[in-house]
Every structure is written in C-alpha cells, then in structure tokens.
ZAMARGU-4260 file (C-alpha; in steps of 0.2 Angstrom, whole numbers, plus 5000, padded with zeros to 4 digits):
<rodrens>
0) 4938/5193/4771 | 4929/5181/4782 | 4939/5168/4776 | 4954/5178/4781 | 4949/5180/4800
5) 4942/5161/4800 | 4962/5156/4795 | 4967/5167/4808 | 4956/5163/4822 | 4961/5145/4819
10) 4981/5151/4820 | 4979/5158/4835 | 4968/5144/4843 | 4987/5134/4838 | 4994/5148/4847
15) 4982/5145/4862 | 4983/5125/4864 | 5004/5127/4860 | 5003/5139/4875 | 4993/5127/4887
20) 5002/5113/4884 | 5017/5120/4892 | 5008/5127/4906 | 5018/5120/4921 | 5002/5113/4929
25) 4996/5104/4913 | 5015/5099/4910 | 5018/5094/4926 | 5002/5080/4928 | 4997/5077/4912
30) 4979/5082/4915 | 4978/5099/4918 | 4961/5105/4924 | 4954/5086/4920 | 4964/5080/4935
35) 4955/5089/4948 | 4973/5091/4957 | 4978/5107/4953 | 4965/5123/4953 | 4971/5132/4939
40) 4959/5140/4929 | 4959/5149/4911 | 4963/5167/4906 | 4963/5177/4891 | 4975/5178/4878
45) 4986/5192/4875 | 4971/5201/4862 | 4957/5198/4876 | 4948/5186/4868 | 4943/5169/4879
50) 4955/5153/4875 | 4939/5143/4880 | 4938/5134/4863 | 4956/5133/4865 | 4956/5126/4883
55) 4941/5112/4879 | 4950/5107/4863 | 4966/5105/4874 | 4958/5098/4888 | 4950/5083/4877
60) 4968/5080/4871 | 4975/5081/4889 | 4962/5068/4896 | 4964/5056/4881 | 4982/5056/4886
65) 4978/5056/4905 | 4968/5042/4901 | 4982/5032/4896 | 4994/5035/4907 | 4982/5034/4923
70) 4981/5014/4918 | 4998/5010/4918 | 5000/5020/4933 | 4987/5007/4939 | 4995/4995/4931
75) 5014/4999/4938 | 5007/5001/4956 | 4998/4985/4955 | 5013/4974/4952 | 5025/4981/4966
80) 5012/4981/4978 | 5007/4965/4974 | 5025/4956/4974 | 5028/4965/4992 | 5014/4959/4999
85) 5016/4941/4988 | 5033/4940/4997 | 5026/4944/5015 | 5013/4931/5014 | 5023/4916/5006
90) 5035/4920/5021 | 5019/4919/5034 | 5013/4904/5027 | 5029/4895/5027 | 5034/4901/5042
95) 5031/4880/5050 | 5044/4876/5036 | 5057/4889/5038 | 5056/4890/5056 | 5064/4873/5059
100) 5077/4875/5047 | 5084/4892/5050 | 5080/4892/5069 | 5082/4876/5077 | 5075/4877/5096
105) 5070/4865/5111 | 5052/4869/5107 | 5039/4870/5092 | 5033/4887/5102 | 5050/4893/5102
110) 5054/4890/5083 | 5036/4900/5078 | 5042/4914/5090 | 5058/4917/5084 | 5051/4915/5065
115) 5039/4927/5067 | 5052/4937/5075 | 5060/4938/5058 | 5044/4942/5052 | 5045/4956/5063
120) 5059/4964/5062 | 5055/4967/5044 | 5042/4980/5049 | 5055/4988/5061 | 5066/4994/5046
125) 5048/4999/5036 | 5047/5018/5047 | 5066/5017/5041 | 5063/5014/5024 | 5049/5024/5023
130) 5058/5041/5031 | 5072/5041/5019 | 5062/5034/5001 | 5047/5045/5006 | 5058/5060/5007
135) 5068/5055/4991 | 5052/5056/4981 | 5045/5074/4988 | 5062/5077/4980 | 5064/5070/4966
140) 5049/5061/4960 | 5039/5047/4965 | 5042/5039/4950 | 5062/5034/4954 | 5056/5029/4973
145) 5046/5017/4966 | 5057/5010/4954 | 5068/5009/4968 | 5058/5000/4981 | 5055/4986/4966
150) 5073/4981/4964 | 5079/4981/4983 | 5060/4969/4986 | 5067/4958/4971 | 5086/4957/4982
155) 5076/4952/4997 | 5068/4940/4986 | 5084/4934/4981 | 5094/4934/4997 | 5079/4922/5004
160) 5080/4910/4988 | 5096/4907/4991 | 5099/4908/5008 | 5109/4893/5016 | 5100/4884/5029
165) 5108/4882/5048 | 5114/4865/5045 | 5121/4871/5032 | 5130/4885/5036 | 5126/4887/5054
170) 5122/4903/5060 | 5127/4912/5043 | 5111/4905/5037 | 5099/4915/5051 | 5109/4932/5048
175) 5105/4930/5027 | 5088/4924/5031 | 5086/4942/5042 | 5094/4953/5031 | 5083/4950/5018
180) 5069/4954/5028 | 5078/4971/5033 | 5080/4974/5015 | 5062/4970/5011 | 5056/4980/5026
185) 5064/4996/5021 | 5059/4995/5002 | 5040/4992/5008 | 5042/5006/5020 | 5044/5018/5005
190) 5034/5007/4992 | 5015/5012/4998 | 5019/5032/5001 | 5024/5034/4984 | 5013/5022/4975
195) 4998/5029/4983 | 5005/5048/4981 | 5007/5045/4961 | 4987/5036/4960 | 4983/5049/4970
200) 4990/5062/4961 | 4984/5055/4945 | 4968/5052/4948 | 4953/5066/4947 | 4946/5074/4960
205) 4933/5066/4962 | 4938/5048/4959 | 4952/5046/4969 | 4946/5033/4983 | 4945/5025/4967
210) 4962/5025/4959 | 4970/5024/4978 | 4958/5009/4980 | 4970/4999/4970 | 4984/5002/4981
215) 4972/4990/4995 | 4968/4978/4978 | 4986/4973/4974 | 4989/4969/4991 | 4976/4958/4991
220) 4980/4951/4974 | 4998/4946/4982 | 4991/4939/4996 | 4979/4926/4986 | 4992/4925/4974
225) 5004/4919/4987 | 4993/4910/4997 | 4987/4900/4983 | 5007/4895/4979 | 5010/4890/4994
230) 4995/4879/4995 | 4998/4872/4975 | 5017/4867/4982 | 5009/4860/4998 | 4999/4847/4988
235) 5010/4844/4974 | 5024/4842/4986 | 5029/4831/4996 | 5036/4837/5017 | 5053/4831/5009
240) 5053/4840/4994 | 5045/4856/5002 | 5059/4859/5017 | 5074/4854/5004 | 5069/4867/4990
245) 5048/4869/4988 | 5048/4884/5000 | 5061/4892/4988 | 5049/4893/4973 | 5041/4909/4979
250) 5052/4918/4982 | 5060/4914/4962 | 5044/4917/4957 | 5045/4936/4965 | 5062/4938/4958
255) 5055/4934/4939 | 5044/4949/4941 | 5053/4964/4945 | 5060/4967/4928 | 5042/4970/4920
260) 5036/4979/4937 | 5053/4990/4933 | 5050/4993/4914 | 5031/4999/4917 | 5036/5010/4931
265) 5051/5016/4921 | 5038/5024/4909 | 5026/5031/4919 | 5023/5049/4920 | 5030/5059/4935
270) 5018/5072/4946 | 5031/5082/4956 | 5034/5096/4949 | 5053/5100/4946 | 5057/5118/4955
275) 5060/5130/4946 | 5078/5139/4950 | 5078/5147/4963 | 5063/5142/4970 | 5058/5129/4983
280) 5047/5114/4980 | 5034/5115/4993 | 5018/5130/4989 | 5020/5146/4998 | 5038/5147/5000
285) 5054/5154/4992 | 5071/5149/4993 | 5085/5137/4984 | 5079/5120/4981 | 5092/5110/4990
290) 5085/5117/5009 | 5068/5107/5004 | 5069/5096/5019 | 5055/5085/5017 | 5057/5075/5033
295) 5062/5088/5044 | 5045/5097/5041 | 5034/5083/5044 | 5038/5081/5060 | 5041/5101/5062
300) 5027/5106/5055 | 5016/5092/5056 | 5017/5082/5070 | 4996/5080/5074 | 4993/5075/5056
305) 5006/5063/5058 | 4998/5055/5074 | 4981/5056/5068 | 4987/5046/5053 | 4996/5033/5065
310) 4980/5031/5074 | 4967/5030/5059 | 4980/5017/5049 | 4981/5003/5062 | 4965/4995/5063
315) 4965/4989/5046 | 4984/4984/5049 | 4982/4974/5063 | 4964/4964/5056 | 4975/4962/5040
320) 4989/4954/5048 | 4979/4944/5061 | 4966/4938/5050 | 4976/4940/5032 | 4995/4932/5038
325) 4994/4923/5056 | 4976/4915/5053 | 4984/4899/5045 | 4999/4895/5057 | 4981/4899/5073
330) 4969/4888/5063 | 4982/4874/5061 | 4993/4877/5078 | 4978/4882/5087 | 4963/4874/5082
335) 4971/4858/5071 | 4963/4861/5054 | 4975/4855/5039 | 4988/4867/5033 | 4981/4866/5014
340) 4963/4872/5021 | 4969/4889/5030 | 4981/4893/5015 | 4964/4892/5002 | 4955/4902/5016
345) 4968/4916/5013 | 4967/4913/4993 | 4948/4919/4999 | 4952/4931/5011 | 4964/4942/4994
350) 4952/4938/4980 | 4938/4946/4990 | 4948/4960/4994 | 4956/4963/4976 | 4936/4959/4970
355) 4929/4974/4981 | 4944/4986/4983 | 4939/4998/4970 | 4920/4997/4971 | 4924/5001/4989
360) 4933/5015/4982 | 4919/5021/4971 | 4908/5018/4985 | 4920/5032/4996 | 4918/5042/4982
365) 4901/5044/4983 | 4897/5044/5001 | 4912/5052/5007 | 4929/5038/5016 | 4921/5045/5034
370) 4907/5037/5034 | 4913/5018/5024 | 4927/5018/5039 | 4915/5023/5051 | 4900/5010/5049
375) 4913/4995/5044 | 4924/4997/5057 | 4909/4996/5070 | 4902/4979/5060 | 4920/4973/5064
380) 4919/4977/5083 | 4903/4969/5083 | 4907/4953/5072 | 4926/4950/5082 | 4921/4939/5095
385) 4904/4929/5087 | 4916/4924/5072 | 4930/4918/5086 | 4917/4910/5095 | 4908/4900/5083
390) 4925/4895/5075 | 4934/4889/5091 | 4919/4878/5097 | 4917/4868/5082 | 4932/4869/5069
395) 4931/4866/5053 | 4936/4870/5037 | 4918/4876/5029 | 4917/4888/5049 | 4935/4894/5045
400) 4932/4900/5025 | 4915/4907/5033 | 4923/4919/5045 | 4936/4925/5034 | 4924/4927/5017
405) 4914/4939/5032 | 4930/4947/5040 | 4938/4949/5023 | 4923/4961/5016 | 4924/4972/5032
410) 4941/4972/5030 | 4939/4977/5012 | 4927/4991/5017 | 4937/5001/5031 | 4954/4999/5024
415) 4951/5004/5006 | 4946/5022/5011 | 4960/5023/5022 | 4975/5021/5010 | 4962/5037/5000
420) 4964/5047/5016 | 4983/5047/5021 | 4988/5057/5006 | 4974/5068/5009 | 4981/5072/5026
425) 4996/5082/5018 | 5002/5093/5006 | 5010/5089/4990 | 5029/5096/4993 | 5028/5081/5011
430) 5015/5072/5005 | 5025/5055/5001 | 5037/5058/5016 | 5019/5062/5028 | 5012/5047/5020
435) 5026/5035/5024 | 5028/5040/5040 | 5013/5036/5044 | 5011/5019/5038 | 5029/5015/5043
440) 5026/5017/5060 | 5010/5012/5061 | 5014/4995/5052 | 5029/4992/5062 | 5023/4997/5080
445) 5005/4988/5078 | 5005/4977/5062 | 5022/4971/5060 | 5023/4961/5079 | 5005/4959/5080
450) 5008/4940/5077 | 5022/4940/5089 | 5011/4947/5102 | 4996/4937/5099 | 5007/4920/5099
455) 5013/4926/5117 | 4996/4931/5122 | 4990/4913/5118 | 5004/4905/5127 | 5005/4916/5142
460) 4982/4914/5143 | 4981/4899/5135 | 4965/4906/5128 | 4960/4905/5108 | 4951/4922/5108
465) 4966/4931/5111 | 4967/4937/5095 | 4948/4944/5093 | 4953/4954/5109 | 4968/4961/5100
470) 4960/4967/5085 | 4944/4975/5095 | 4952/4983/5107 | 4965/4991/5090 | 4952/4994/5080
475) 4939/5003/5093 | 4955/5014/5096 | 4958/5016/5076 | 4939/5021/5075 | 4939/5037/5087
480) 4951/5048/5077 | 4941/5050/5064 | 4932/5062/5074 | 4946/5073/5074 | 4952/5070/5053
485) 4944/5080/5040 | 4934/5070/5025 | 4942/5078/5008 | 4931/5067/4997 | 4929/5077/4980
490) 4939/5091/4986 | 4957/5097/4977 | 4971/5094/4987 | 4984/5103/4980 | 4977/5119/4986
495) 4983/5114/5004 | 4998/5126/5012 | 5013/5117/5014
</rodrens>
C-alpha cells in the first residue's frame, strides 16, 4: 500500500512539472519564477495538494536551461553591438583619410566638417530606425529585430567597402558613402532597444544592471577593437597604401561577422509573449492583436517617460562621442599629437569600459543605478575642465592616455546603469519601441552632431576647451532628471500597466 501511494505521488508530481512547463509565463521566458520578470506564483493541483516539490524540482530544471540560454543571449548581443559600434569608430578614426577622398574641399576645415557631417547624418536616420524596428519587436519578438538590425549593419558595411571614391566616380561616390551611413543609422537605431530589452528580459530581477551592463561592454569592446585596427593599419601601412585600399579593411572585417552574429541570434530564445487570439499584447487590455500599436502609445500614453528618458541618456552619449569618437582627430588637429597615439588612447578608452561594464552593473545592483549615476556624473562635472586643462598646456601622449584612462572609468560608471534604466522606464507590450525612442533621439539630437558642433565651436572660438564646456554643461542637464525617474533596482517589471 505505501508503495502504491509512493508511485502515485511520483505520477502526479509528472503531472505537476508537465503542467508547469507549459505555463505561458514559464514558456514564454524560459525561467519561470527564477527570472524575476514575471510574478506568477504557485497553486494547488486540482486534488488540493501543494505542487511545491513539483514547482522546486521544475524550477531547478528551468534555471539550468535559463542558464544557458542567458549566455548566448550575452553572447548574441555582444557581437551586434560590438560590430555597430566597431563600424562607427573605424569611420571616426578614419575620418582624416576618407574626408579628402569622398569630399574634396578648399580647406582641411572644410573636409572634417563635411565628413563628420556624414558621420552625422547617420544618427539622424537612428530615431527612424529605432521607431519602426522598436515597434516591430513589441510585435513580433525581439529576437527577428535583432537579427534584423545585424544584416542591414553588415550592407552599410558593405556599401562603404566598396564604395567608389569621387575621383573615381564623381559625386556617385559621396551619395554611396552617405547611404551607407543612413542604412547603418537606422539598423543601430533599432539595435540597442531590442538587445537591451531581451538581456533585460532574460536576466533576474535582481541582476539585471548586470546582464544589461553588457549592452555598454560591447560597445566598448567595438570601440577598442576598432580603434586598435585602425592603429595596426596605421603602422603597418604606409599614407599610400592606407587612402588607396587600408581604410577599407575595416569595414571587410565587420562584413565577415555578421554571419556568426546572425546564427547565434537566430537560436536564442524569444521573451514576447505571442497573444493569445483574441487578445491584445500589451497587460490590461482586450482586443484583436493587430490594433497593438506600439508606437502610437508611446507617445499617446507616455510622452513624460519618454522625455525623462531623452534627458537622463545624453550625458553619457555625448562624453562617449566626445571623449570615445572625436578625441583623436582634437588630439591630432588640435593639439598636434601623432595619429597612432590617439588611436591606442581609444584602444584604452573601450578596454576600460568593456573591463568595468558589468562590475559597474553589479555594483548598480547592489546599491541601486540612482545613486552609480548620481555620484559619477558629479566626478565628471568636476574632472571636465582640470583633465582639459592640464592636457592642452602641455600635450603629450602619456597626459593624453591619462585623461581618457580617468574619463573612461566615470564614463564606465554613469552610462552602465543608464542602458539598466531605459527599459525599466516602460512596460513590456512598448517597452522595445519606448526604449528606442529614447535613445534614437537622444543619440541623434545630442550625440550624433556632437562632433560637428564642437568642430564649429573650435573654429568660431578658437578656444581648445570647447569641448569640456560642451560635455559639462550636457551632462549637468543629464544629471537633474534623475530627481524626477524612479530607481526599479531589484524590483519586477513586468507587473507595470501598459
């Protein structure tokens, strides 16, 4: 008889652990409970007993699983991230090269304005981008937005490899050259909403600024990785060989990587739900799916998150484009230093960051992202104009890897926490599209002609601290929202109202 219940007990704990592993909220993550995303918590089983042996031994099985699956989600943002940001920098760096040879004009002023131009205009198309691919993943899955994003960064890539030159082709050559960079623009716009989302979706609750945190590594990691190309094809090369096919190599080089980057993201596991029929995909309401209008109710519904994210996002946009993209053509325009010395200065600058991202984002996780923002922003405002200072009276290499190994960690330490925040600000049905908005338009208004601005402040002032002015005054303005932006460290954020 005992040995009769024992076998049936044991059937209906089967019973019990089939049963949870079709739960939509344990299907629909692949964590369950373990995720600290959703909230659902365990019942009874249809004879009243507790499916709590049922639930731990389900639970262990869901973990091991999510486990797996949470580092080639790690894995899978890394490399998109990285070969965006790998491409953006190569193009900043080379900037000196390509300028002349796609934009012939009366003065070296004029060529670094027009080419950081086309830097720009990149960034317009990222709010674009960001609009269109956000709201295509709060509808169906993050996973295909990312996959997505990867293969229109790999055309950009292309499209600038082979990109005819204006003597050439004449003024075919600059209209390619842009293109690309519109192409590039609009896949990066939609890139770091859904990455983020799926890292933070994947990640428990209370390791997310963890997990996001990678998001800010990868783009460090293509930052040094690019910088350090550039600066192996600057020494190995000769000026010849670099404007009639070095400054190509990069870009090859981000072409070659999109098929692995597409093959992991391919097999990663998707967090949006699907709806069910006849329901909608946002919490709270009813309704056929295809009136979900992801887009629409951002800005319907919420328009202050969407400024507050604007505001809190640029301060570490604009020190990473100052101090991450334009501080090589400054140091050598600017202040004379050789070319090769600025590009291993950013080589330092992305190894520090992709070094101290996620300890910064365990370090959020502990003490709440408020308060890392906070106090590292204020050591940035303080630090701006002495680092400038000392800099410009005596350039050198060694003051020049100094100031960036110190602007580098506090850039590490506010922006980390940051890329945790935005998807906190919004619900899961919007929260790629809110996510996306934000950064699109915050990159493109403040980060994306931040270089074009500071090379006309320089020329209109004729002052080198233009820049340190620039980022203080952003970054002070950055700093004040966070008075008004609530601090979800360890909460769950799926329990939001859409």
């Amino acid at each position: 008889m005992g040995q009769g219940y024992k076998e049936k007990f044991s059937l209906e704990q089967k019973y019990c652990l089939l049963l949870i592993s079709r739960h939509p909220y344990i299907h629909a993550d692949g964590a369950g409970q373990a995720s600290g995303i959703t909230d659902h918590r365990p019942g009874t089983d249809i004879k009243g007993k507790t499916m709590s042996i049922a639930i731990a031994a389900g639970s262990g099985r869901q973990s091991l699983h999510s486990s797996s699956m949470r580092r080639r989600v790690i894995a899978g943002t890394t490399i998109g991230n990285a070969l965006e940001f790998f491409d953006f920098t190569v193009f900043t760096f080379l900037m000196l090269i390509i300028g002349p040879l796609f934009f012939p004009a009366a003065s070296s002023y004029g060529q670094l304005l027009l080419t950081t131009a086309t830097f720009g205009v990149g960034f317009l198309m990222r709010p674009v981008g960001g609009m269109l691919i956000g709201s295509y993943a709060d509808r169906h899955g993050r996973r295909a937005a990312m996959t997505l994003t990867l293969w229109l960064m790999g055309l950009g890539c292309a499209l600038i490899a082979a990109a005819p030159t204006y003597a050439q082709m004449g003024v075919a050559g600059p209209v390619l050259m842009v293109l690309a960079r519109l192409i590039q623009g609009f896949a990066a716009g939609g890139e770091v909403g859904a990455s983020t989302t799926l890292l933070v979706e994947h990640a428990p609750a209370d390791k997310r600024g963890f997990y996001s945190s990678w998001q800010f590594g990868s783009q460090s990691l293509g930052v040094m990785l690019g910088a350090l190309t550039v600066a192996l094809l600057t020494a190995a090369l000769t000026k010849e060989q670099m404007q009639a096919w070095g400054w190509r190599v990069p870009f090859v080089i981000g072409i070659l990587t999109v098929p692995v980057g597409a093959y992991i993201r391919r097999n990663l596991e998707e967090t949006l739900e699907p709806p069910r029929a006849g329901q909608d995909v946002h919490a709270g309401s009813s309704g056929p799916a295809s009136t979900h209008q992801p887009l629409r109710r951002v800005f319907a519904e919420h328009k202050a998150l969407v400024v507050k994210g604007i505001l809190l996002v640029i301060g570490g946009m604009v020190c990473a484009q100052i101090i991450g993209f334009y501080m090589p053509a400054y140091a050598n325009k600017e202040l004379g230093l050789p070319a090769t010395s600025t590009l291993f200065a950013s080589v330092v600058l992305g190894a520090i960051g992709f070094v101290l991202a996620p300890f910064v984002g365990m370090l959020a996780d502990r003490v709440g992202r408020k308060r890392v923002i906070f106090w590292s922003r204020a050591a940035t405002v303080c630090a701006l104009l002495p680092c400038f200072e000392w800099l410009v009276s005596a350039p050198s290499t060694a003051r020049l890897m100094t100031v960036i190994a110190l602007l580098a960690v506090l850039l590490a330490l506010q922006t980390a926490p940051v890329i945790t925040m935005l998807p906190e600000l919004f619900p899961k049905a919007v929260r790629t599209t809110g996510m996306s908005v934000v950064y699109g338009l915050g990159i493109s208004v403040f980060g994306g002609f931040a270089q074009f601005f500071v090379t006309w402040l320089l020329h209109v002032t004729g002052n080198p601290m233009a820049p340190a002015w620039y980022l203080m005054v952003t970054v002070t303005l950055s700093t004040v929202v966070l008075f008004w932006i609530q601090d979800r460290t360890g909460h769950a954020i799926d329990t939001q109202e859409a």
